[in-house]
BAMARPA-905593 format. One record per residue (C-alpha): residue number from 1; residue in three letters; x, y, z. Coordinates in steps of 0.1 Angstrom, whole numbers. Each point is the difference from the previous one (the first is absolute). Example, Ala and Ser with C-alpha at 12.3 -4.5 7.8 and 13.67 -1.06 7.14 Angstrom:
{k 1 | r ala | x 123 | y -45 | z 78}
{k 2 | r ser | x 14 | y 34 | z -7}
***
This chain:
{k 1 | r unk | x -1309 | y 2946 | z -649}
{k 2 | r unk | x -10 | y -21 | z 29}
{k 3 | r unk | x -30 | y -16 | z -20}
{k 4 | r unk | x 26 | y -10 | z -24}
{k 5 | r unk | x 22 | y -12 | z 25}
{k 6 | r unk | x -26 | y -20 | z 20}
{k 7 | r unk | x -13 | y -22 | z -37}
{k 8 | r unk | x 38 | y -4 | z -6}
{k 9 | r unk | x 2 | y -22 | z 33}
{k 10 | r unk | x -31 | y -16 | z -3}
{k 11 | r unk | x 11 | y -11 | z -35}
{k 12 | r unk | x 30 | y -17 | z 16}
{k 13 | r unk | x -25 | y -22 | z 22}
{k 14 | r unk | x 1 | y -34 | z -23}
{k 15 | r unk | x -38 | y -8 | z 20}
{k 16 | r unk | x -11 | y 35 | z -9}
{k 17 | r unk | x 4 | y -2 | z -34}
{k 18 | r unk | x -11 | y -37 | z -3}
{k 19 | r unk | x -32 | y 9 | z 14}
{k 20 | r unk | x -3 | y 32 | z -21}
{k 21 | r unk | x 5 | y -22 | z -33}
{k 22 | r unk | x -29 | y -24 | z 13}
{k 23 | r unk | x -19 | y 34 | z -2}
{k 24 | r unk | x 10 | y 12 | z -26}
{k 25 | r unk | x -4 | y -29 | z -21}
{k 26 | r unk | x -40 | y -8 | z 17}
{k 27 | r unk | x -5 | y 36 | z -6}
{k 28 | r unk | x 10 | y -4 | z -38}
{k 29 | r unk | x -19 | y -25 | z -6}
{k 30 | r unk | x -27 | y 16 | z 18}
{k 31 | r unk | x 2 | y 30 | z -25}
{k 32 | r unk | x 3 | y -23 | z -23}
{k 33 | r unk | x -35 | y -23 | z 4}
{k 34 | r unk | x -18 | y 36 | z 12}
{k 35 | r unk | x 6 | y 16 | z -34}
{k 36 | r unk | x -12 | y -32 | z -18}
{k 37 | r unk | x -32 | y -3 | z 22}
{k 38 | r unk | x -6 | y 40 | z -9}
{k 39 | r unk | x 3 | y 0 | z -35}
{k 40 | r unk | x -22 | y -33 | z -4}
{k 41 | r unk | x -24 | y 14 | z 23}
{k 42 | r unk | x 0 | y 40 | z -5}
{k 43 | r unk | x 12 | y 6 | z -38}
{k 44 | r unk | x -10 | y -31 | z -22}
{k 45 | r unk | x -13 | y 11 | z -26}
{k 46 | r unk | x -32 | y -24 | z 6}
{k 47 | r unk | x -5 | y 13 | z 32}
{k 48 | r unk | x -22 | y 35 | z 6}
{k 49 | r unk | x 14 | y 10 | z 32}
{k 50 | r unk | x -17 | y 21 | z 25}
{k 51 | r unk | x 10 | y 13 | z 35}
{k 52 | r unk | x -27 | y -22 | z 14}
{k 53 | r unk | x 17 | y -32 | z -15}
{k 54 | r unk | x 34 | y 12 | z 9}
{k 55 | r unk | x -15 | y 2 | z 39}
{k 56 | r unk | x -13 | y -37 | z -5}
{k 57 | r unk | x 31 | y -13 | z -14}
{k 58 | r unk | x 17 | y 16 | z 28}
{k 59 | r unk | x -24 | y -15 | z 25}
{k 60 | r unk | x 4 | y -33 | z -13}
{k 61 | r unk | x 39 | y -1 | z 2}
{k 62 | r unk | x 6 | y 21 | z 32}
{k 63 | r unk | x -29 | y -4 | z 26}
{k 64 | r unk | x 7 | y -40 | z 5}
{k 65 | r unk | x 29 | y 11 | z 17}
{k 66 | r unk | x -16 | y 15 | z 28}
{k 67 | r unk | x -7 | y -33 | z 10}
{k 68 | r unk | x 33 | y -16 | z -13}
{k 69 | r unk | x 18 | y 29 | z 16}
{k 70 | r unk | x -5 | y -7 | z 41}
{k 71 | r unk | x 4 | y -38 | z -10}
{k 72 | r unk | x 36 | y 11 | z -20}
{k 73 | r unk | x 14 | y 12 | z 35}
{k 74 | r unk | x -14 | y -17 | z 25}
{k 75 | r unk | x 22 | y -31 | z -19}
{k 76 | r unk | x 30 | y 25 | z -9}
{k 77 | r unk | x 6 | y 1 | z 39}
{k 78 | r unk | x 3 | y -39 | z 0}
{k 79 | r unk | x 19 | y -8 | z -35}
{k 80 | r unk | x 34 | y 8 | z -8}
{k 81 | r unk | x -4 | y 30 | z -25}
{k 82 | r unk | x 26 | y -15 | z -21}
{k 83 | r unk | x -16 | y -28 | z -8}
{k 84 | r unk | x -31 | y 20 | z -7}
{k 85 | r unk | x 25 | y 18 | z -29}
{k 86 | r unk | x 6 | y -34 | z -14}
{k 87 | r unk | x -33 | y -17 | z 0}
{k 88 | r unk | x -22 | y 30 | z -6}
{k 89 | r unk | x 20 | y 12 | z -29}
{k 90 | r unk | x 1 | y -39 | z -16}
{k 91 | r unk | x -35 | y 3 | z 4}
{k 92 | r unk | x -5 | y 27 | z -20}
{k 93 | r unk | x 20 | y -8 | z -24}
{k 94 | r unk | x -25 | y -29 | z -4}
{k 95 | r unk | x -34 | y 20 | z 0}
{k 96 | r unk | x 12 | y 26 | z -19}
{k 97 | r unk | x 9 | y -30 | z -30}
{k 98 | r unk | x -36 | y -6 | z 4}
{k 99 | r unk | x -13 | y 32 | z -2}
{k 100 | r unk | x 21 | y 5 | z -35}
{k 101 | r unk | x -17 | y -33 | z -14}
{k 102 | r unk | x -36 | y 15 | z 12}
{k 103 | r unk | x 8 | y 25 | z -22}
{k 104 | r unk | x 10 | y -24 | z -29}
{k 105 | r unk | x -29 | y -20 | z 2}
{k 106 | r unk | x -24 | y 33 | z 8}
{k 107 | r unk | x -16 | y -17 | z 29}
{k 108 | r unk | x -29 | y 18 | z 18}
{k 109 | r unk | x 6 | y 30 | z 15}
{k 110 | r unk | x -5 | y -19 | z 34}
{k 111 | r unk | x 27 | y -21 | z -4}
{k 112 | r unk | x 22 | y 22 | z -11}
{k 113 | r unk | x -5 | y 27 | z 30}
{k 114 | r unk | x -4 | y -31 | z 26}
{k 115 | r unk | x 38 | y -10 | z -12}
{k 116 | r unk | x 12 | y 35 | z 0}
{k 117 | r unk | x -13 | y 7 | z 36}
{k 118 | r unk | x 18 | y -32 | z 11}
{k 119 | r unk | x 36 | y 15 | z -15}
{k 120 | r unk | x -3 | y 32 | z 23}
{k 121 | r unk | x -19 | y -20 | z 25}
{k 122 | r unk | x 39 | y -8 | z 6}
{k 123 | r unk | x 11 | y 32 | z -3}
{k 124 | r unk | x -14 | y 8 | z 32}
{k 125 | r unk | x 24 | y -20 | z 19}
{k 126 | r unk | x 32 | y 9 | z -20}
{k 127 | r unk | x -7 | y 34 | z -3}
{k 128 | r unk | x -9 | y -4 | z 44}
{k 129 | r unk | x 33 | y -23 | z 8}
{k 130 | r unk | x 21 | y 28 | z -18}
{k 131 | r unk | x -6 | y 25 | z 21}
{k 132 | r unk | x -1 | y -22 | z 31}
{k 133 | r unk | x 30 | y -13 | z -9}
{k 134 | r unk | x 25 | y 30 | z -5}
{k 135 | r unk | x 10 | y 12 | z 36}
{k 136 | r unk | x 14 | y -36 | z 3}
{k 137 | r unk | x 28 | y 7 | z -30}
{k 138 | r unk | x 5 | y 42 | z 9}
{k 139 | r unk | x 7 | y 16 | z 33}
{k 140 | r unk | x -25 | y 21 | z 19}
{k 141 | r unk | x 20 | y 35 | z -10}
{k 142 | r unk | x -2 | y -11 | z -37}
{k 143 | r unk | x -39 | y -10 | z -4}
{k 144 | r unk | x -17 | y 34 | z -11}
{k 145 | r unk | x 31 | y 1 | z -26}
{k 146 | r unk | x -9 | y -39 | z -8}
{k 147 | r unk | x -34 | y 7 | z -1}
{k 148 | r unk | x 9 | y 27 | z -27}
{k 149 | r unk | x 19 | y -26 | z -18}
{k 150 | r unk | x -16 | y -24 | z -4}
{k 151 | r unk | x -39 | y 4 | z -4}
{k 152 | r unk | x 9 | y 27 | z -22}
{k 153 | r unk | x 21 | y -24 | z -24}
{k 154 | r unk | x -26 | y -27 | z 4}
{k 155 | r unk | x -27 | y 22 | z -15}
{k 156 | r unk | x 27 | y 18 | z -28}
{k 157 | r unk | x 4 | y -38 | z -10}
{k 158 | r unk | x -37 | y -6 | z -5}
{k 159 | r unk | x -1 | y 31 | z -22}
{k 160 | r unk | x 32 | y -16 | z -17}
{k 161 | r unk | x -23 | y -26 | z -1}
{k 162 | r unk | x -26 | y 17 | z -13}
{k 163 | r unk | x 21 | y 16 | z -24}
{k 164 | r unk | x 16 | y -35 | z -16}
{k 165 | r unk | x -42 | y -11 | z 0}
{k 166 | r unk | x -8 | y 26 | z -20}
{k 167 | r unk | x 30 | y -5 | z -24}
{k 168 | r unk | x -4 | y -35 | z -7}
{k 169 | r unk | x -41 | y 8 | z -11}
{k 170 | r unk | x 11 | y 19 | z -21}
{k 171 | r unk | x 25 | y -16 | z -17}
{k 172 | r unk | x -17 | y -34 | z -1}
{k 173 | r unk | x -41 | y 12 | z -6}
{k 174 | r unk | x -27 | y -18 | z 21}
{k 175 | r unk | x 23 | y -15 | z 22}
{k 176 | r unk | x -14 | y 4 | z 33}
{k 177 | r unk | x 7 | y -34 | z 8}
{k 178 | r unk | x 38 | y 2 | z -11}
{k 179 | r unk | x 2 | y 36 | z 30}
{k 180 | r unk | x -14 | y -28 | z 23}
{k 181 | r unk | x 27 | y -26 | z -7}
{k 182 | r unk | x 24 | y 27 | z 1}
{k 183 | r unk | x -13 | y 7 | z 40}
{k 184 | r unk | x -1 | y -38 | z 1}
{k 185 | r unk | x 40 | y 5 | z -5}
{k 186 | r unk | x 3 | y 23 | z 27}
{k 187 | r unk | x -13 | y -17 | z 28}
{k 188 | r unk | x 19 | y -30 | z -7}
{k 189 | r unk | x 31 | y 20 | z 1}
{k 190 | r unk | x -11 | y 18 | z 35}
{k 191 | r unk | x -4 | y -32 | z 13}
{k 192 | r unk | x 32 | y -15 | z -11}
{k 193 | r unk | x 19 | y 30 | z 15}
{k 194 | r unk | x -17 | y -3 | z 31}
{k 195 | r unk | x 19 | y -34 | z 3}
{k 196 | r unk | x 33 | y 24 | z 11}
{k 197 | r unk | x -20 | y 8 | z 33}
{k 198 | r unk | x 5 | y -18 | z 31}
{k 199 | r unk | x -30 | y -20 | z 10}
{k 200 | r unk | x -4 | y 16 | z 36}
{k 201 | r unk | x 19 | y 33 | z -8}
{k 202 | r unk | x -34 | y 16 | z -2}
{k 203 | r unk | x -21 | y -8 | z 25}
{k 204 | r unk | x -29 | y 0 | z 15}
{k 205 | r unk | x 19 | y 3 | z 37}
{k 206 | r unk | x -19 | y -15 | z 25}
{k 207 | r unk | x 10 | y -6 | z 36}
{k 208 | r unk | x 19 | y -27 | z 14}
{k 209 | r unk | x -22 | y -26 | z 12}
{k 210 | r unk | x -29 | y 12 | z -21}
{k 211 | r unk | x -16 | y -33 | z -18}
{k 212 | r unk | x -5 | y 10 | z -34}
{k 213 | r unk | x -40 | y -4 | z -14}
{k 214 | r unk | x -4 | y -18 | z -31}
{k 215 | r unk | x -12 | y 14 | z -29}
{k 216 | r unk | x -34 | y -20 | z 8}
{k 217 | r unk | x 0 | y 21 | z 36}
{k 218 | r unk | x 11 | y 30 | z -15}
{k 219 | r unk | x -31 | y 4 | z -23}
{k 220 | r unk | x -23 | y -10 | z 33}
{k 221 | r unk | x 12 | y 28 | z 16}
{k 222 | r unk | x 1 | y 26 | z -29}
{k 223 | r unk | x -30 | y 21 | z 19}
{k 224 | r unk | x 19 | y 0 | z 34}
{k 225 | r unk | x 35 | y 8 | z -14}
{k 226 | r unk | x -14 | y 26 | z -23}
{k 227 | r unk | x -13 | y 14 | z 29}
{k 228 | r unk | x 27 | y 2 | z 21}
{k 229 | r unk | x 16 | y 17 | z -27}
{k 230 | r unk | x -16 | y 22 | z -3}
{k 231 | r unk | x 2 | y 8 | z 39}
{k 232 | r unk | x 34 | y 6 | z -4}
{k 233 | r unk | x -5 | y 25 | z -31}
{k 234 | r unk | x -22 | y 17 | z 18}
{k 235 | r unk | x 26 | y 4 | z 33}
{k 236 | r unk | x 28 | y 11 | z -26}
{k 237 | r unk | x -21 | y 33 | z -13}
{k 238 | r unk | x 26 | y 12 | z -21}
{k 239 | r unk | x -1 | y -30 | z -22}
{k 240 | r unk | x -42 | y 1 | z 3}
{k 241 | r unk | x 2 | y 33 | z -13}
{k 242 | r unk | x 23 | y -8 | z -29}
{k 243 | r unk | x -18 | y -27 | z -11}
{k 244 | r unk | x -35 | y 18 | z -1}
{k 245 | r unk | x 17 | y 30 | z -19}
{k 246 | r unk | x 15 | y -25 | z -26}
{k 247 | r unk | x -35 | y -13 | z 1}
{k 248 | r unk | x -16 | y 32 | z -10}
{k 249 | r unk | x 29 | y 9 | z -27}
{k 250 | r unk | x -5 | y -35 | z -15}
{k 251 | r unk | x -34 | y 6 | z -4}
{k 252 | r unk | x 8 | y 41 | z -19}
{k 253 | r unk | x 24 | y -20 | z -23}
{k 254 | r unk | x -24 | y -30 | z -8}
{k 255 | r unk | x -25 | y 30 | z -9}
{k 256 | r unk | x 21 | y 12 | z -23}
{k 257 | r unk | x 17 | y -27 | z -16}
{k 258 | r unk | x -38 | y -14 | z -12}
{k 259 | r unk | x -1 | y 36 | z -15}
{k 260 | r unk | x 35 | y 2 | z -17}
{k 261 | r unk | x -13 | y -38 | z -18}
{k 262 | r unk | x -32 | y 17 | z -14}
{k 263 | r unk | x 18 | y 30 | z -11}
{k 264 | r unk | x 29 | y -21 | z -18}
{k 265 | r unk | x -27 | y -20 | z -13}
{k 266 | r unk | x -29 | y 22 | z -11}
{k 267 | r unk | x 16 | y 38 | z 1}
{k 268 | r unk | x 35 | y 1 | z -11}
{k 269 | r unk | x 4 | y -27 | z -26}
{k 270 | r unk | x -13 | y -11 | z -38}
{k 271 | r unk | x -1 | y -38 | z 8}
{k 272 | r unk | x 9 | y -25 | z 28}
{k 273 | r unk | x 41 | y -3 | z -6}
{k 274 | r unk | x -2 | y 32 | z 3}
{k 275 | r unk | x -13 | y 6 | z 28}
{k 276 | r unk | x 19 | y -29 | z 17}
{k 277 | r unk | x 31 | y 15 | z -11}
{k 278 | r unk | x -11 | y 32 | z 18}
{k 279 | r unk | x -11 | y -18 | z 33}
{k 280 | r unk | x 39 | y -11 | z -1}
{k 281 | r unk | x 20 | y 31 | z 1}
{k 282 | r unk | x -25 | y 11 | z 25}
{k 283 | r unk | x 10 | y -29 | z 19}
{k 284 | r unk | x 35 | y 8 | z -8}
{k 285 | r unk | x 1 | y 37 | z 13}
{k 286 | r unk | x -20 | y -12 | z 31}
{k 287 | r unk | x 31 | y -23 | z 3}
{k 288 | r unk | x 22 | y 28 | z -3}
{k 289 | r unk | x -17 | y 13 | z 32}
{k 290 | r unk | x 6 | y -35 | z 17}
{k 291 | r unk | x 36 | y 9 | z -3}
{k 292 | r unk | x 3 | y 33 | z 11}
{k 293 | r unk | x -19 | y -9 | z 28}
{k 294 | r unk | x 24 | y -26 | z 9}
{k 295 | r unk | x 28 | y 25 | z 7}
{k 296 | r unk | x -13 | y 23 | z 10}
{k 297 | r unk | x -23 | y -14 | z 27}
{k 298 | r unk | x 30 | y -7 | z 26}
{k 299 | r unk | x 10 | y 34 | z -1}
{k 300 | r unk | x -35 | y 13 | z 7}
{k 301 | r unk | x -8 | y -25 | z 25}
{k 302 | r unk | x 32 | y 10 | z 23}
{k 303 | r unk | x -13 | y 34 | z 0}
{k 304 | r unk | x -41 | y -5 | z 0}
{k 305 | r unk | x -5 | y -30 | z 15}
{k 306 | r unk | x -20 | y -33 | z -13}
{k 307 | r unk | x -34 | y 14 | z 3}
{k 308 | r unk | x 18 | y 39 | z -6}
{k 309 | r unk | x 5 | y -13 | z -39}
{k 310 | r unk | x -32 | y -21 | z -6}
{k 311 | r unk | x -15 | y 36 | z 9}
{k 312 | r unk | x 22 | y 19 | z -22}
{k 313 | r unk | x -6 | y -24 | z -30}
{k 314 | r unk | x -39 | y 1 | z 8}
{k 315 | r unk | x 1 | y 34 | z -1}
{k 316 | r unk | x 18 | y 7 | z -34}
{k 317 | r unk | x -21 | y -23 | z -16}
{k 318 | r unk | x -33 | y 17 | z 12}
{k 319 | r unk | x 17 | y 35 | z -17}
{k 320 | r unk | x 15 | y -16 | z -30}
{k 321 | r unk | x -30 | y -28 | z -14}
{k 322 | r unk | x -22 | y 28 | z -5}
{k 323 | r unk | x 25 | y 19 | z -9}
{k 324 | r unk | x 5 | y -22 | z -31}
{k 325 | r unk | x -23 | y -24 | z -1}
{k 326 | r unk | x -30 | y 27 | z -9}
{k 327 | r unk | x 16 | y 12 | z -36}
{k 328 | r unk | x -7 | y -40 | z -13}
{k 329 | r unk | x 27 | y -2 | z -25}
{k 330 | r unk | x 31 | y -22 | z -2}
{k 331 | r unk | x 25 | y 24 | z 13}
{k 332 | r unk | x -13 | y 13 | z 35}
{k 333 | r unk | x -12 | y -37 | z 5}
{k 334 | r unk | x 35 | y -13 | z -3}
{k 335 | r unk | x 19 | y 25 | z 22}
{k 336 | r unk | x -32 | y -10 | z 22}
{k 337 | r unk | x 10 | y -35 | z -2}
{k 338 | r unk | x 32 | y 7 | z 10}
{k 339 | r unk | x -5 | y 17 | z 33}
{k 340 | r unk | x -30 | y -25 | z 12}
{k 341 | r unk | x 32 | y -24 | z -6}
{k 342 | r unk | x 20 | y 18 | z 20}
{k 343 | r unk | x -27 | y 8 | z 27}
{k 344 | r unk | x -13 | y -37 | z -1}
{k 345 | r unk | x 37 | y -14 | z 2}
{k 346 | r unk | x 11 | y 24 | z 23}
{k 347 | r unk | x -26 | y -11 | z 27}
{k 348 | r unk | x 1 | y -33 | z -7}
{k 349 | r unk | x 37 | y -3 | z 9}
{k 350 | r unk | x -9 | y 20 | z 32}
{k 351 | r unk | x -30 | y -20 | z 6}
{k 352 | r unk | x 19 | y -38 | z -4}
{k 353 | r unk | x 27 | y 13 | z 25}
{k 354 | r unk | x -25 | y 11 | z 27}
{k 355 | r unk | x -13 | y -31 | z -2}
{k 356 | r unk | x 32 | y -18 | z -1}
{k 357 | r unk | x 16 | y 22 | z 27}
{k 358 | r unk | x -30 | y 1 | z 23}
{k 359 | r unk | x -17 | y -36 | z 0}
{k 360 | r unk | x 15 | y -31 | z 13}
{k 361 | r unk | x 14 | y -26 | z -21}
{k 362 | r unk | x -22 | y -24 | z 13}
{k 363 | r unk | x -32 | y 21 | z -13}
{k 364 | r unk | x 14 | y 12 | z -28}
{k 365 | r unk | x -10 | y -22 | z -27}
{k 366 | r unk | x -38 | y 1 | z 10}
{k 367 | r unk | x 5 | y 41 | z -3}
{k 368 | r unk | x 13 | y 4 | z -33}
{k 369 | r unk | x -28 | y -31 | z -10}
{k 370 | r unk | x -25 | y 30 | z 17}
{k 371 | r unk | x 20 | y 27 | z -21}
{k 372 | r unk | x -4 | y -20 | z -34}
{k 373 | r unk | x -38 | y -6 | z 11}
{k 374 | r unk | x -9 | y 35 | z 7}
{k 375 | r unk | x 21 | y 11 | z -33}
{k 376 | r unk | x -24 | y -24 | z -25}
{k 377 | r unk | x -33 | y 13 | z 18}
{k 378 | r unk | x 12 | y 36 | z -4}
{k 379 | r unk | x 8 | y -8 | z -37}
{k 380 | r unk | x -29 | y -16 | z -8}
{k 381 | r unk | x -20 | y 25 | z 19}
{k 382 | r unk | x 14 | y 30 | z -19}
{k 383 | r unk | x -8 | y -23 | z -34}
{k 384 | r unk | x -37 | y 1 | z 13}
{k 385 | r unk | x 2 | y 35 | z 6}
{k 386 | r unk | x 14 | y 10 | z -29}
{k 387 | r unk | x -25 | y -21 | z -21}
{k 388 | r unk | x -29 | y 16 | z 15}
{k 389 | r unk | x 16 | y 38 | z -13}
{k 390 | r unk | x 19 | y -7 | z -28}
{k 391 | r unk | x -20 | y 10 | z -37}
{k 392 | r unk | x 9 | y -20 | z -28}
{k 393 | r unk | x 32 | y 19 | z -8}
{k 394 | r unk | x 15 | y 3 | z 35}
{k 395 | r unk | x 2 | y 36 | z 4}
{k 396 | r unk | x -17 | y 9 | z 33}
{k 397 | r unk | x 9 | y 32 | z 21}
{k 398 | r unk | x -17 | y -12 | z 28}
{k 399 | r unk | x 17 | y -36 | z 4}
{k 400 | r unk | x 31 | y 24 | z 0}
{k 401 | r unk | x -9 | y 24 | z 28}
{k 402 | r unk | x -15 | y -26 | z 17}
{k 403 | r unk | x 37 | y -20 | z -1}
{k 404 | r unk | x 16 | y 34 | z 9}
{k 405 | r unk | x -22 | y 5 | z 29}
{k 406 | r unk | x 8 | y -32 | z 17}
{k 407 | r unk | x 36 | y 3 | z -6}
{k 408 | r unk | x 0 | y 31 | z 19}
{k 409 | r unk | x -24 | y -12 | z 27}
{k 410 | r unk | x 28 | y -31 | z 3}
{k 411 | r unk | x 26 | y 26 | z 7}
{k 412 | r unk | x -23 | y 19 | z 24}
{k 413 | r unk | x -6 | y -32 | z 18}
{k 414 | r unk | x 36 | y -5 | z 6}
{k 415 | r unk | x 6 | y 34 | z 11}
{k 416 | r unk | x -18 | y 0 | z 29}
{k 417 | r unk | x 21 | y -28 | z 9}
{k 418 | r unk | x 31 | y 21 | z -2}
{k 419 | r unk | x 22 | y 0 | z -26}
{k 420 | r unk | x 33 | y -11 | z 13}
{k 421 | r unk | x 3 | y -36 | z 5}
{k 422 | r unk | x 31 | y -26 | z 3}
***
């Protein structure tokens, strides 16, 4: 198979898969610290959780961002995105220590969300340099195959990461503070591998000539760069249009995964473990997805098109999350979760090469800091949402119709466009 073919080369690229292992490592750990943050959040046992203080908590830990984000790339076009790897993973290694003795010491809840913010405060930058960075290590005819790669093993080694989270709890009780050191781990070891990178080997590219801002300057002229960023999103329309689908899918997926969390914890289980151990293997067969996605998205994106597959993935999830989603049991929900993975994977990978493929190098880092922005207000949007529908129990027919209408309205959107795209 060609896909097969095409991931057996890119393997062979020793900067490749040195930049893949600083994902997959930050993405571990990311797993990691997120299933720690959920289980002392949503299922202690202390804690009466309601979709309203799932929104909050959301809030809290997302919509900083929207300011951090624009900020994250305005400086990722003027730092070497190596050194970004390095620092920002040491970093976190750091913060997230703290975070664990918060827990220790059950400091106010505050504290403990102001230290937790500041961990994936980071994130935003890693997560943004990892995408920027990949067209430098893989040539332009491999990127939608990279992009399938790649992203898609970064987020099936935060649901490894998940997984070993959920493990250690409950093999060592009360030990949210251990999962925490356990991320701590992780990071420390993303950033240690990043040392096998080049310092310039990814970028930012600029001009020769060009006098490079300081970080100082940079932050000065966030509003003005953002701006012209945006400009040149908005004369690349293919890669506008992407983004605002993703947008619109982020915010049906957000919608749903607030729902799935009440249901684990209210509907389908006895006690708290329980229902954690539930939210898991949901996780798990949404991972699944992840990976089917990632081979098969090449192969439909040389015959659809970019914004051709977004529309086909759109589409099959507005037929198949009512589908499943209205019987409220464990079984449809799963294979549910499944094809939401492979419909949200499946554009994303379309989605990051559009952007890759379509924007200048030079921008590029402010764009995906405006894709990470516009994916945390979507989140935290559909959290809001979802909180204002969602009963007690989290079965609600019209939070599902209403998902599976804009899911189709996405694909309708796209259609008019045309559906074949290169």
């Amino acid at each position: 198979m060609p896909v097969v073919r095409d991931l057996r080369v890119l393997l062979r690229l020793r900067d490749f898969r040195n930049l893949l292992a600083v994902r997959l490592f930050s993405q571990a750990a990311d797993g990691v610290y997120q299933v720690a943050l959920a289980t002392y959040v949503v299922f202690s046992p202390e804690k009466q959780t309601s979709a309203a203080a799932i929104a909050s908590a959301m809030a809290v830990l997302l919509l900083p961002y929207s300011l951090v984000g624009p900020f994250a790339g305005v400086l990722l076009d003027r730092w070497r995105r190596r050194q970004v790897f390095l620092y920002g993973n040491l970093l976190r290694t750091l913060l997230a220590c703290v975070t664990g003795m918060l827990i220790v010491a059950h400091a106010p809840e505050w504290l403990f969300y102001a230290s937790a913010l500041s961990v994936t405060a980071v994130n935003r930058f890693v997560l943004a340099g990892l995408a920027a960075s990949l067209p430098h290590v893989v040539e332009p005819g491999r990127l939608v195959t990279a992009n399938a790669l790649s992203p898609t093993a970064g987020t099936l080694a935060a649901v490894a990461g998940g997984g070993l989270a959920v493990l250690v709890r409950v093999l060592a009780s009360d030990s949210d503070a251990l999962v925490v050191l356990l991320g701590a781990g992780l990071y420390l070891c993303a950033a240690l591998v990043s040392l096998r990178l080049a310092i310039g080997l990814l970028g930012p590219d600029h001009p020769p000539g060009r006098r490079h801002p300081s970080a100082a300057e940079g932050i000065l002229l966030t509003v003005r760069g953002m701006t012209e960023g945006l400009r040149h999103l908005a004369a690349r329309r293919e890669a506008a249009r992407a983004l605002t689908a993703m947008t619109l899918m982020r915010f049906c997926y957000g919608a749903l995964f607030v729902m799935l969390l009440m249901l684990c914890r209210y509907s389908w289980s006895a006690d708290e473990a329980e229902g954690l151990a539930l939210l898991g293997i949901a996780v798990g067969v949404s991972g699944a997805g992840f990976f089917v996605a990632a081979v098969i998205t090449p192969w439909l994106v040389g015959r659809l098109g970019t914004l051709g597959t977004i529309t086909v993935c759109a589409l099959g999830a507005a037929v198949l999350v009512p589908a499943l989603g209205l019987f409220f049991t464990p079984g449809p929900m799963l294979i549910a979760a499944f094809v939401l993975g492979l419909a949200t994977q499946g554009a994303k990978i379309s989605t990051d090469t559009v952007v890759q493929s379509r924007v200048d190098d030079d921008y590029r880092g402010r764009v995906f800091a405006v894709y990470d922005v516009l994916f945390n207000i979507a989140f935290v949007a559909a959290a809001a949402a979802a909180s204002l529908i969602l009963p007690a129990d989290g079965r609600s027919v019209p939070l599902v119709l209403g998902v599976a209408a804009l899911y189709a309205a996405t694909a309708a959107l796209l259609e008019r466009q045309g559906r074949r795209f290169t």
